[in-house]
N, C-alpha and C positions, 0 to 999 in steps of 0.2 A: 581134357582139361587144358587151357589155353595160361600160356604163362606172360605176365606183363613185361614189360622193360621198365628203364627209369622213361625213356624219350615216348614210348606210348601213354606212360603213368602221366607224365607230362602234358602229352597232349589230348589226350581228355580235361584236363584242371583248364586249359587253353580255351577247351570248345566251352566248356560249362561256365567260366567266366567269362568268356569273350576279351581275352586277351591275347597277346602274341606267345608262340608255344615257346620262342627264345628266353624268355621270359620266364614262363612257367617253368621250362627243363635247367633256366640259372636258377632259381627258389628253392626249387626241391632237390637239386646238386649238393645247394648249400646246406639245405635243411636236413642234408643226412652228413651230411660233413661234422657240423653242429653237434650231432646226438651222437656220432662214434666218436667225440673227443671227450662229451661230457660221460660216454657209459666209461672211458678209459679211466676218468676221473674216479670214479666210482660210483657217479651220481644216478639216480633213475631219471628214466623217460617213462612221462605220465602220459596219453593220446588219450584224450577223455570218451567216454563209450566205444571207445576199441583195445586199445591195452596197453598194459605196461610191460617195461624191457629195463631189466636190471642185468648186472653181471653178478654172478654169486661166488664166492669162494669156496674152492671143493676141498677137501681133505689130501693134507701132505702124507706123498705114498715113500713107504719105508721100505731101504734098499742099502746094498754094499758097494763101498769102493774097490776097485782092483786090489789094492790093500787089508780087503776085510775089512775094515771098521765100519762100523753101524754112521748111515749118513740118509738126511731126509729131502727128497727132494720137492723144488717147490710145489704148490698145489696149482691144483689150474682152475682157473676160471672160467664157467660156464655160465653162458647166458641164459638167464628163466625168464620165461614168457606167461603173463599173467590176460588171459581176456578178459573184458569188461561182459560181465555177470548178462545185463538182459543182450550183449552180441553174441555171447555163447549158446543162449537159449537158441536163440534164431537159426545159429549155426546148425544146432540141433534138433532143430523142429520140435523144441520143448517149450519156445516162448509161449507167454500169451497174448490172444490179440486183442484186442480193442477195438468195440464196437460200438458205434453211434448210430442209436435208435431215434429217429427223428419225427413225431408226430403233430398233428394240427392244436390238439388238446390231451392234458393227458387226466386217464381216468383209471378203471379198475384193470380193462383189460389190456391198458400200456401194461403195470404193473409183472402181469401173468406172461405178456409176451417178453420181456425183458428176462424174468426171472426161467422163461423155455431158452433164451440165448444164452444165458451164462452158463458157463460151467468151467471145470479147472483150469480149461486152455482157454479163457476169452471170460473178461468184462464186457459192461454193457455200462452207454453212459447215455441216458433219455435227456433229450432238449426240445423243446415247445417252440415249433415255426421252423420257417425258414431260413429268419435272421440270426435266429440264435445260434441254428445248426454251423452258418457260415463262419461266426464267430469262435464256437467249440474247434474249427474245422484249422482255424489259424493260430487256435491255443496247442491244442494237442490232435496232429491230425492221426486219425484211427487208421483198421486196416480194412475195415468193412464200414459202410454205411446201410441204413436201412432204413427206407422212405413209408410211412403209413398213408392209408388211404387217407384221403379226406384233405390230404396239403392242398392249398390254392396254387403254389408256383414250385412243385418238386423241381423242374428242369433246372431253376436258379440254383439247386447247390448242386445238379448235377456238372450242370459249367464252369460251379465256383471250385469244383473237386479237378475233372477233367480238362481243363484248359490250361491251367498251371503244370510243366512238367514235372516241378516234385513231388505231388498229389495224383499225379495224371494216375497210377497203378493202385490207388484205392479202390475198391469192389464196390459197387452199387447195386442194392435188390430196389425196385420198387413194388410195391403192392397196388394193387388195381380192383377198382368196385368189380362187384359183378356187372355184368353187359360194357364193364369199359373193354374198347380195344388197345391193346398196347403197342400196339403198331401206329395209330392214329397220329398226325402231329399236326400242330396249329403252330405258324411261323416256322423260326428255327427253334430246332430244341437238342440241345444234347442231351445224350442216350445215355442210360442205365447200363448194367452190365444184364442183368438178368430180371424177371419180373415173375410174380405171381397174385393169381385170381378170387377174388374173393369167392365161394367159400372155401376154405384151406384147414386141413389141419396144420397144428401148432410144429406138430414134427417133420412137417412137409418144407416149413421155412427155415428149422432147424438144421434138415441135411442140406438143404439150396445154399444157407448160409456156408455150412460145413466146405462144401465144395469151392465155392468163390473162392474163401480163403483160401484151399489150398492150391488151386487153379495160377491166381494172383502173386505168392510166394513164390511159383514157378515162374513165371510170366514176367516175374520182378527181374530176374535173373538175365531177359533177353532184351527187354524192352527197356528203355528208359523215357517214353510219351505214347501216349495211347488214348485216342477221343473217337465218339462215333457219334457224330450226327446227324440231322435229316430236319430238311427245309422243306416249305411249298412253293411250289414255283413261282414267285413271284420277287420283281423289281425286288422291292427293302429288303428281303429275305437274301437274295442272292448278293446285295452287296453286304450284309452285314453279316455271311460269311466267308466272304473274300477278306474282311476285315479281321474276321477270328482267324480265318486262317495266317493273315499277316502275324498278326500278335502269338501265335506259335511257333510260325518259323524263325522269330527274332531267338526264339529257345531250342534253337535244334542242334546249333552247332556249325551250319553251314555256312561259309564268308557272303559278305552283302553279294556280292555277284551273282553268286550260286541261288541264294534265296529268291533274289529277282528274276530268275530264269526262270523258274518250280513257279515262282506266286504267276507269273505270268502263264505257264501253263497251264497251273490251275486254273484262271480264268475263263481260258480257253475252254477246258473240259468242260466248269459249269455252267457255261454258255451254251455248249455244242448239248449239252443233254437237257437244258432247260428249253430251246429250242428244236431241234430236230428230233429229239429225244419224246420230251416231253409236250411238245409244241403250245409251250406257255400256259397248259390245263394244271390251275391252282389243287386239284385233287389229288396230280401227282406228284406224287415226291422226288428228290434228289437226297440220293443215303451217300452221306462221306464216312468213309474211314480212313483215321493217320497213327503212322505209327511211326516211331526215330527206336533203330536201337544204334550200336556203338558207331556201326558201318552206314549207313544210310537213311535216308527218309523217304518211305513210301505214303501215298496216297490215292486212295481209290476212290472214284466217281460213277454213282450208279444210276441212271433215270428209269423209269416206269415205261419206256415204250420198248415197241419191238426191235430194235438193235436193226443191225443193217449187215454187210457184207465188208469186211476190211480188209480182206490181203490186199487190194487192188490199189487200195488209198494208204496204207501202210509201204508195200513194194513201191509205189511211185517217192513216196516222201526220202526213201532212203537213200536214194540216187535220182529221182527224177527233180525237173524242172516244177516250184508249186503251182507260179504264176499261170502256168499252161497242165497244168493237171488240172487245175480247180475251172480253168477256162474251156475243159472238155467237157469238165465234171457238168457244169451249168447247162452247155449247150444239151449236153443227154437230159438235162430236166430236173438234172440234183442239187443238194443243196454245196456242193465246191468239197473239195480236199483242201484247200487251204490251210485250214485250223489245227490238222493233223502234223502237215509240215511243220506249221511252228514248234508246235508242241512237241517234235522228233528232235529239232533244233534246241529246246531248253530245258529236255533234260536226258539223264544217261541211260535209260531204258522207260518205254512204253510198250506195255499189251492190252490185249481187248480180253475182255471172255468171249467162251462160242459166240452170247449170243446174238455179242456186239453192242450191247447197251451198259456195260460196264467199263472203264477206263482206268488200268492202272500207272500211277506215274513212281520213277524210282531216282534219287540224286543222292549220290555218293557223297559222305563226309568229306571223304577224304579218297581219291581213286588207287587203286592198286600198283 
């Protein structure tokens, strides 16, 4: 169990607003200053869905003076601590969750499937389309989502969930015709958490659900953004996720400099696999995945081809010259190290997989 300070408490409220942490660690100095004069006071401290903090008066304990005579001394005051009812649940793993059933139309068998989701631990709240869902999604966002076959644009609330870092740790199932593949993607598309095949039993969605949730609760814990998705190789695709990717890292925490470093090696990566990689064939895909927890932001790049050999362009970037790595590289008939160098240069750890066609990038909130 990892114990906070004020100045780390602080510098999170710094990263997540995007202010200076001097700032945030003056606010919250003050803001406990504040509450230990008003509990001296006698007054409560109300923290709306987290708790309240009173001082209570205890019982005056009965006692002798050196002299014998019967004398009382004062009572002491103890602090009670009151949690706010559904953060106790949660605490507990007794809340319940809330589930948005999201279908094209709804008819008898919405009805049947809604009524297999609920039970003690978990409402269900059915909305018709996409736009609605997005709408429900900014009223009260759920802890599970769940997509029916037959939607025209499920990806649109997958992006409208997953792209924002407050919502990013919502669970998404989708459901899929028979003969759909789930794997398939047209453009860009963010990704679902999980999916399942039409024909299904009803109980078969009910534990897929089961699990998410409890997967997600966990996962709430270490993660604070989490998206996965998967483009075809082509031009508008790749800049219009160079662009999503922008528009998350404005959320991550990381100062402009740092961001610009990552967004630029991002580049890099979905270039290098949409090209050498992929070598610009629209049927293969490019799969991202990002993730921000307290300590840093990772992102992985994966293309469809057979990967290549990297000690040799990894060892050179760490110490070598790139200009004249990449200018060996060509003359042997490759496609240059270049792109690796940069990318060693803008941010604080890269690896490959075996099997060379996957790219992981890693940049420190904050360095050690």
């Amino acid at each position: 169990m990892k114990s906070l300070s004020t100045p780390e408490l602080a510098q999170r409220v710094a990263q997540e607003l995007n202010q200076p942490e001097a700032t945030a660690l003056a606010v919250l100095d003050r803001a406990i200053d504040v509450m230990k004069k008003e509990l001296q006071r006698g007054n409560r401290i109300e923290l709306p869905q987290f708790l309240t903090v009173q001082l209570k008066q205890g019982q005056t304990v009965a006692a002798k003076s050196a002299a014998g005579s019967n004398m009382h001394l004062p009572a002491v005051r103890r602090v009670h601590l009151d949690l706010d009812e559904e953060f106790r649940k949660k605490l507990e793993g007794t809340g319940v969750y809330q589930i948005l059933l999201v279908v094209p139309k709804k008819n008898f068998f919405t009805g049947v499937m809604a009524a297999r989701l609920t039970s003690p631990r978990s409402n269900v709240t059915v909305v018709q389309g996409e736009d609605d869902a997005v709408a429900q999604l900014r009223k009260e966002p759920p802890d599970l989502v769940v997509l029916d076959v037959g939607l025209a644009e499920p990806w649109k609330v997958c992006e409208a969930v997953k792209k924002h870092k407050e919502s990013s740790m919502i669970a998404i199932i989708r459901i899929f015709a028979e003969g759909e593949d789930p794997q398939a993607v047209t453009g860009l598309q963010v990704q679902h958490d999980e999916s399942i095949v039409e024909p299904f039993e009803l109980s078969e969605l009910v534990r897929l659900a089961e699990s998410e949730l409890a997967r997600f609760a966990e996962e709430r814990n270490y993660f604070d953004h989490s998206i996965h998705f998967r483009l075809q190789t082509k031009e508008d695709c790749i800049e219009r996720c160079n662009d999503l990717f922008g528009e998350m890292l404005q959320q991550s925490g990381l100062p402009e400099e740092s961001r610009e470093a990552l967004a630029i090696a991002f580049r890099e990566a979905v270039d290098n696999g949409s090209r050498h990689g992929n070598k610009y064939n629209e049927a293969r895909p490019v799969d991202i995945q990002y993730f921000v927890d307290r300590e840093k932001v990772t992102v992985s790049v994966m293309d469809d081809g057979e990967g290549f050999d990297t000690e040799i362009y990894l060892s050179r970037g760490v110490g070598g010259n790139p200009v004249e790595a990449a200018r060996e590289r060509n003359l042997a008939g490759g496609a240059g190290g270049l792109g690796i160098m940069l990318m060693l240069r803008c941010v604080d750890k890269l690896e490959y997989n075996y099997a060379g066609n996957k790219i992981t990038l890693t940049k420190y909130i904050q360095k050690a």
